[in-house]
VONU-426606 format. One record per residue (C-alpha): x, y, z. Coordinates in steps of 0.001 Angstrom, whole numbers, padded with zeros to 6 digits, always signed. Example, Ala and Ser with C-alpha at 12.3 -4.5 7.8 and 13.67 -1.06 7.14 Angstrom:
BEGIN
+012300-004500+007800 +013670-001060+007140 
% end
This chain:
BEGIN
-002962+027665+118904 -004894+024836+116838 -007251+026149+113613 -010299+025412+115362 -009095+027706+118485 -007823+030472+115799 -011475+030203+113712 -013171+030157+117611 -011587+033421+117685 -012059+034912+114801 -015933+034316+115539 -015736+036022+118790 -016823+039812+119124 -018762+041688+116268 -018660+039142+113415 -021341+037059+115104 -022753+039254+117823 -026247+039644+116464 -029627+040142+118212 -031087+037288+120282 -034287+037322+119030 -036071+036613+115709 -036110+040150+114524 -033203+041240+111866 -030482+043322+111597 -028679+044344+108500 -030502+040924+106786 -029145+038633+110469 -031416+036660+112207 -030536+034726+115501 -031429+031648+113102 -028414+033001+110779 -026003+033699+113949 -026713+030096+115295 -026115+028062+111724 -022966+030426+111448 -021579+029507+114510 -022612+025736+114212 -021036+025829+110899 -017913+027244+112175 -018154+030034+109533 -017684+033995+109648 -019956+036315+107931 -018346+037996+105436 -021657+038838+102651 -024625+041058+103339 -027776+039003+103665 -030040+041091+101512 -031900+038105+099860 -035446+037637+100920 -038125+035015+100127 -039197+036259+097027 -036156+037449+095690 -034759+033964+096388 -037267+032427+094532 -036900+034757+091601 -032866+033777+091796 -033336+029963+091777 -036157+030308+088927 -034263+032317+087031 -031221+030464+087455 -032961+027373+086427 -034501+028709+083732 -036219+025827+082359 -038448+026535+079382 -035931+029140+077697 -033090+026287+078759 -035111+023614+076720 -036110+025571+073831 -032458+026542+073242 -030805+023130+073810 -033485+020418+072583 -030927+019432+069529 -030069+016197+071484 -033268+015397+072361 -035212+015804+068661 -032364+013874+067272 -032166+010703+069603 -036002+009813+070387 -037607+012945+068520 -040503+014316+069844 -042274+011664+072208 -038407+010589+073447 -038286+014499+074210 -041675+014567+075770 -041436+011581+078110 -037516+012064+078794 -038611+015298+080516 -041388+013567+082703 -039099+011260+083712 -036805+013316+084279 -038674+015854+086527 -039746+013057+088639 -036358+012043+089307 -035094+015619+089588 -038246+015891+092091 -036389+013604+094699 -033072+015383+094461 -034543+018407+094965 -036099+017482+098289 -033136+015933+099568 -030743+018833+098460 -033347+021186+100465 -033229+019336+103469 -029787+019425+103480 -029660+023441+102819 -031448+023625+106493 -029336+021562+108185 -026754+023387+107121 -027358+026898+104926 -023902+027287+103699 -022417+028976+100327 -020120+025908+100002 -023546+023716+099602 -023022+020147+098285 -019112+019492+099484 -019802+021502+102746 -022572+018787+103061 -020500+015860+102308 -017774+017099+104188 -020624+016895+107678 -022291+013739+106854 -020109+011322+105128 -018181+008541+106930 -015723+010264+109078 -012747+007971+107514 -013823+009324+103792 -014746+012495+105022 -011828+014521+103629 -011052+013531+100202 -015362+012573+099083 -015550+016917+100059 -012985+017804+098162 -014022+015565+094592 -017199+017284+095256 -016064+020641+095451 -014070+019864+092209 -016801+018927+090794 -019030+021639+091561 -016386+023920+090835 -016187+021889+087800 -020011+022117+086703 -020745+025532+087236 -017751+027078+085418 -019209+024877+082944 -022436+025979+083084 -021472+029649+082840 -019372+028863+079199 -022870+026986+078155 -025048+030680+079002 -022396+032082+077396 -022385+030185+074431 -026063+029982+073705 -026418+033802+073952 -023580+034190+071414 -024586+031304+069107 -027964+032896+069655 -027123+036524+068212 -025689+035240+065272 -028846+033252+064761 -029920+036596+064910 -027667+038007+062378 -028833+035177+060033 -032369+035644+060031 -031727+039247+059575 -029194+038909+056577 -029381+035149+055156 -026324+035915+052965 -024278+035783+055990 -022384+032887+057274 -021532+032191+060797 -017631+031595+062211 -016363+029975+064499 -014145+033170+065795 -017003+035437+065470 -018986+033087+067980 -015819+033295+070299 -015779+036895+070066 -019395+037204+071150 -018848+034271+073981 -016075+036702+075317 -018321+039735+075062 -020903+038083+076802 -018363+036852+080135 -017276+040360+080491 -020488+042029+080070 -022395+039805+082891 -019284+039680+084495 -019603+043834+085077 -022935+043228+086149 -022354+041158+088959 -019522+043205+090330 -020806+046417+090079 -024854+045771+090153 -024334+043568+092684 -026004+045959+095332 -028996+045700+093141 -028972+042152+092391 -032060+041017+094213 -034730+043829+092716 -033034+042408+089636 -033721+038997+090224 -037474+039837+090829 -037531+041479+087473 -036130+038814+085493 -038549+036204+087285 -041687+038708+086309 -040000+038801+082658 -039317+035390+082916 -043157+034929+083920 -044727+036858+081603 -042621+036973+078523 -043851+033032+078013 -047363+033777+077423 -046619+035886+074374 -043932+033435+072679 -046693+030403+073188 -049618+032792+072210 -047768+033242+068840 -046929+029827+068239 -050158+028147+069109 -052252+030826+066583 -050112+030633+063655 -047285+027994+063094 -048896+024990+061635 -049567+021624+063957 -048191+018248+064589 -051099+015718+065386 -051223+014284+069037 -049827+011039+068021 -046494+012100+066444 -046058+014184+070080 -046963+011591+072739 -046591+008258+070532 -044323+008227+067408 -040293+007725+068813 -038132+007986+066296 -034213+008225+065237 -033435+011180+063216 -029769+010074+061972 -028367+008905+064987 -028361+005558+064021 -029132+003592+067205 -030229-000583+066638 -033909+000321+068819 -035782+003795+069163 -035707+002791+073352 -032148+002817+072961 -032017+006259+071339 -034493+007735+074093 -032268+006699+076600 -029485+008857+075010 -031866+011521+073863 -033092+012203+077757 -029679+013993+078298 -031812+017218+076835 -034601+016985+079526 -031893+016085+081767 -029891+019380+081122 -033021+021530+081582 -033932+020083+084889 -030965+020619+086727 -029828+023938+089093 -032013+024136+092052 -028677+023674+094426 -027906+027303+092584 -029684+028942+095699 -027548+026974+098504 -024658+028869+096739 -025655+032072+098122 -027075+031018+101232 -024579+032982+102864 -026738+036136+101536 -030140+035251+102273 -031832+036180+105314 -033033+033074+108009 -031371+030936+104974 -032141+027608+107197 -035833+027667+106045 -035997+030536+103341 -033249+028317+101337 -034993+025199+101504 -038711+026925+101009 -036521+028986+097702 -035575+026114+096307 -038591+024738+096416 -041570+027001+095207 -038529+027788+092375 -038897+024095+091056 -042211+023863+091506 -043493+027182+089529 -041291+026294+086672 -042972+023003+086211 -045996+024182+084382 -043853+026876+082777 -041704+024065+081033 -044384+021648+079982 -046341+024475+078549 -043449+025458+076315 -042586+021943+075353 -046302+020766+074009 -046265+023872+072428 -043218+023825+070529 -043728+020268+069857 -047286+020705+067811 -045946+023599+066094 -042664+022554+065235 -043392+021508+061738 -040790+019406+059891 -038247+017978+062581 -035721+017104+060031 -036246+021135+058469 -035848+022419+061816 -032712+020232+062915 -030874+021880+059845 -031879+025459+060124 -028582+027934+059087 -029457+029867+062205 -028216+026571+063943 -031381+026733+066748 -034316+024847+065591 -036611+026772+067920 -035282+029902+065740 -036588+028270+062603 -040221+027509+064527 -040261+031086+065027 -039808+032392+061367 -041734+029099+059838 -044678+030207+062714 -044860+033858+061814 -043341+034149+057904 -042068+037540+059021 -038286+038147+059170 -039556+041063+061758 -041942+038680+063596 -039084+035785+064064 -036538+038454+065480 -038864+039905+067648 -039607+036727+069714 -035899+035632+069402 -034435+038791+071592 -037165+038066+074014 -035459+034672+074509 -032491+036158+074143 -032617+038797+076909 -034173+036461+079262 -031308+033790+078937 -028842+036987+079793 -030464+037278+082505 -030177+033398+083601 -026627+034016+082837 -026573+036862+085137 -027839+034784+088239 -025678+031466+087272 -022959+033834+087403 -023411+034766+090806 -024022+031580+092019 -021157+029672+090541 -018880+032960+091992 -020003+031910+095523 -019511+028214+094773 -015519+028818+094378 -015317+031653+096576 -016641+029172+099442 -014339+026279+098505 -011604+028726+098071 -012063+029757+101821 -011786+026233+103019 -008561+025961+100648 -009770+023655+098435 -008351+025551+095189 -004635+026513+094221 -004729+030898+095126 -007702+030328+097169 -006506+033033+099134 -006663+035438+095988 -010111+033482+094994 -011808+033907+098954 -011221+037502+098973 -014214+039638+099681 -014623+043106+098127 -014396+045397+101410 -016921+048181+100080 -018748+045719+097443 -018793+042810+099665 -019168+040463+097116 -016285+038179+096112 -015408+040379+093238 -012374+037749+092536 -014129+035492+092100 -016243+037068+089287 -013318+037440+087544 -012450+034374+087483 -015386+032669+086537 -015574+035248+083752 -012101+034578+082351 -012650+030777+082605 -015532+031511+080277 -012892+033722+078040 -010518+031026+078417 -012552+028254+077532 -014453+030122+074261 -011081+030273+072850 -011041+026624+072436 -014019+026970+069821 -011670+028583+067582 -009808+025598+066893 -012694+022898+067137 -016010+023283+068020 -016153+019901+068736 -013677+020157+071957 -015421+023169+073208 -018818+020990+072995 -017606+018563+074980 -016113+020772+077821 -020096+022399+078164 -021487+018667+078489 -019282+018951+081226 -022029+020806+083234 -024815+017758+083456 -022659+014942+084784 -020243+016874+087230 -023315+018245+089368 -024967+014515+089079 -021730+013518+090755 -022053+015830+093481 -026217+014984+094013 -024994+011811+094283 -021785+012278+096358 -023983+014215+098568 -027230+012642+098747 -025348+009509+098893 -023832+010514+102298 -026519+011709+104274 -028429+008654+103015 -025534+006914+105014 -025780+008424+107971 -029594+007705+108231 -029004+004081+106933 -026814+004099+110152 -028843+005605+112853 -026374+008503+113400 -027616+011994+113924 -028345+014522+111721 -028183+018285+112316 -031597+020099+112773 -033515+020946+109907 -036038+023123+109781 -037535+022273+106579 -037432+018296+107136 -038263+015499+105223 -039323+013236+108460 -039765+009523+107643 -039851+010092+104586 -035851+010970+104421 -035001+007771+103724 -036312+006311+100917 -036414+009846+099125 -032734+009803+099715 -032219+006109+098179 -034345+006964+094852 -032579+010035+094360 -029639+008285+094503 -030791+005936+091670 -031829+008936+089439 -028589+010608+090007 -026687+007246+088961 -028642+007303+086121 -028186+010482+085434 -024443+010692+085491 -023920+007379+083626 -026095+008143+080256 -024577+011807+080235 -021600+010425+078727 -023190+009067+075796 -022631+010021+072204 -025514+011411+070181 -024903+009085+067550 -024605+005053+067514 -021121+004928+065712 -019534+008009+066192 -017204+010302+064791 -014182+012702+065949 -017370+015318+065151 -020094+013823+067092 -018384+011643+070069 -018675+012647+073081 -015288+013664+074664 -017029+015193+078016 -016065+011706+079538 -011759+012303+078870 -012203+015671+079964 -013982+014490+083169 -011434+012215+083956 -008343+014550+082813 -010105+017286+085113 -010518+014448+087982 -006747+013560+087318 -005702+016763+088001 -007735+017623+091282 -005903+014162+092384 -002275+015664+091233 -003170+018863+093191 -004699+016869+096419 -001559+014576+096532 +000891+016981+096674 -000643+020126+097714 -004222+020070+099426 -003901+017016+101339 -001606+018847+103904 -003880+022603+103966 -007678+021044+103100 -009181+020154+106244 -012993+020121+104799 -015615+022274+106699 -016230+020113+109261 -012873+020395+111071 -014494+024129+111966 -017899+022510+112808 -019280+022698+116622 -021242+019872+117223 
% end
């Protein structure tokens, strides 16, 4: 018997016999039965997201104005605070486009697997194969990443903490490990066994995440002292990167607004658990991006005007400049910790829901044997139904990966810048092939959250973006760098990229058949 008739019948019977109509059962819509089937996929998760509770995932996930005031270093440093300012416009008008196209593509086809389930449909049938499985390495790639970033901000975070609470003490590198590693397991715990709870949880965090920002800009705005408007929106500058022009060190400095932008294909990842996902996905995604946008430009102007001395802040012992904003805003050692484990407990909580969505990321590629022990890595809990291994995993990569800052903070940098350019490449993989399929007048699925005419040319400029994107995340912070302050993401890219190749040529090539093999037209 072939795969496809062996899939065919494991999709017979009770895995996909759901109601008819539009009404739900257990989370199933007909809608969720039909893209299923299309998709060649069995159910295996419960859907108990909703609309709201997918929006509070995807805007938590994102988690854009407690992402940029934690990771703004870059950005003060190359451009300073007008690079910073208009880096992030530009960049949310690029991120804009991707957006749209990545939502269209989450209706024609709601799926877990997301961006290499998407290539693996609508890219040339001769590339089909290998172009889904880079991009599943790559995703895989990016959001393991992205979980050892969470990670490491919360850690680096509570010995900011420490510092502003005892001055005399001095950070290591092994103590930041050890609080990386505590972090993993901690969220990882969570996500197994909260997992039940997981979407009343996400509409917590996105209230907290709502309503904690008015207090921490309420603060800054009434007592830290203020910037004029022209240093903000006019004055560029280079502080000690060394770059020949100030456009030049913009262009590098953008990788900060660039970073904060990125994660709305988070809520494609659990698609799989959302109920009607072909339009509640796409509509997710959407409102997610969209709320956050006045959310992040609010925190940005104000942290900018009240950020006092740039060069003051970029050296602050705690190591966060937004930490020393705090204490220079309120002069109170109570005051500055206060406000810090509000941003603290709302970026565990971002961890919390980029943990669960990069789980579901390499739990779906696992199932379509895209990984070495996928079967281990594609195994659903049977009483949990979660992929519980797969939450181990992702946690122990984290563990795995923290140990590295032991040795050299520098390499364990370089493996979180990771994050930014491996999901450009899949944008652009992805976007790139369903902009080839229109280019060529060959049909699309349905979508029920469309684009229209429009498809095209949003397609082709978020292509552009996302080449942009990917090719200035490799930049060093600095005009002639050091062993310090290179930027090594780009040989770990390529090491990683050598060894998906190793692992396709002699071991995937003959078991990877990419999702559309299973995929009734």
């Amino acid at each position: 018997m072939s795969p496809k008739a062996d899939e065919n019948k494991e999709l017979s019977g009770s895995d996909i016999d759901l109601p008819t109509t539009t009404s739900t059962t257990h989370g199933y819509t007909e809608n969720d039965r039909r893209d299923m089937h299309r998709m060649g996929k069995k159910q295996e998760l419960m859907r108990n997201f909703r609309l709201i509770s997918t929006i509070g995932f995807t805007t938590c996930v994102m988690g854009t104005w407690e992402i940029l005031l934690t990771a703004n270093t870059q950005g003060l440093i190359a451009g300073g605070m007008a690079g910073l300012f208009w880096s992030l416009c530009w960049c949310y008008v690029g991120q804009t486009l991707i957006v749209l196209s990545l939502a269209e593509m989450a209706s024609m086809a709601p799926t877990a697997g997301g961006q290499y389930h998407w290539v693996s449909e609508f890219a040339p049938r001769k590339y089909q194969k290998w172009m889904s499985y880079t991009s599943g390495w790559l995703a895989t790639l990016s959001w393991q990443s992205i979980i050892a970033v969470d990670c490491y901000i919360v850690g680096g975070i509570i010995q900011g903490l420490i510092v502003v609470a005892n001055p005399n003490y001095v950070p290591e590198r092994w103590q930041a490990t050890l609080l990386i590693i505590a972090s993993a397991i901690g969220i990882g715990l969570f996500n197994i066994y909260g997992a039940k709870h997981l979407p009343l949880a996400e509409g917590i965090f996105a209230t907290f995440h709502v309503f904690a920002f008015f207090p921490v800009i309420a603060v800054l705005w009434a007592m830290a002292p203020k910037q004029s408007a022209r240093a903000v929106f006019v004055e560029f500058t280079d502080n000690g990167a060394g770059w020949p022009t100030t456009t030049w060190a913009v262009l590098v400095g953008q990788v900060s607004a660039m970073f904060t932008v990125i994660g709305s294909d988070s809520v494609a990842h659990i698609s799989e658990e959302i109920e009607d996902a072909g339009v509640i996905v796409p509509r997710g995604m959407m409102w997610a991006f969209l709320l956050n946008i006045p959310l992040t430009f609010g925190l940005l102007l104000t942290y900018l005007f009240c950020i006092g001395d740039v060069t003051e802040a970029l050296s602050s012992t705690t190591g966060y400049p937004f930490i020393y904003v705090f204490s220079n805003a309120t002069q109170s050692r109570g005051g500055t910790i206060a406000l810090v484990v509000i941003i603290l407990l709302l970026l565990i909580m971002i961890t919390i829901s980029s943990l669960a969505s990069s789980s579901r990321q390499i739990w779906a590629f696992s199932r379509d044997r895209g990984l070495p022990f996928s079967s281990w890595l594609s195994h659903v809990h049977p009483s949990l139904q979660i992929p519980a291994n797969s939450i181990m995993f992702t946690c122990l990569y984290t563990i795995l990966l923290s140990l590295i800052n032991i040795g050299s903070s520098v390499a364990f940098n370089a493996v979180l810048s990771l994050s930014s350019s491996a999901l450009m490449g899949t944008y652009l993989i992805s976007i790139g092939s369903v902009t080839y399929k229109r280019l060529t007048n060959q049909p699309l699925p349905n979508a029920r959250w469309s684009l229209g005419r429009y498809g095209l040319f949003v397609n082709c400029a978020a292509c552009f973006y996302a080449v942009w994107a990917f090719f200035w995340s490799f930049w060093p912070n600095s005009y002639q760098p050091t062993v310090q302050t290179f930027n090594w993401s780009s040989v770990l890219f390529s090491g990683v990229m050598i060894i998906a190749a190793l692992v396709y040529a002699f071991w995937a090539r003959k078991v990877y058949e990419g999702p559309v093999a299973k995929v009734r037209w």
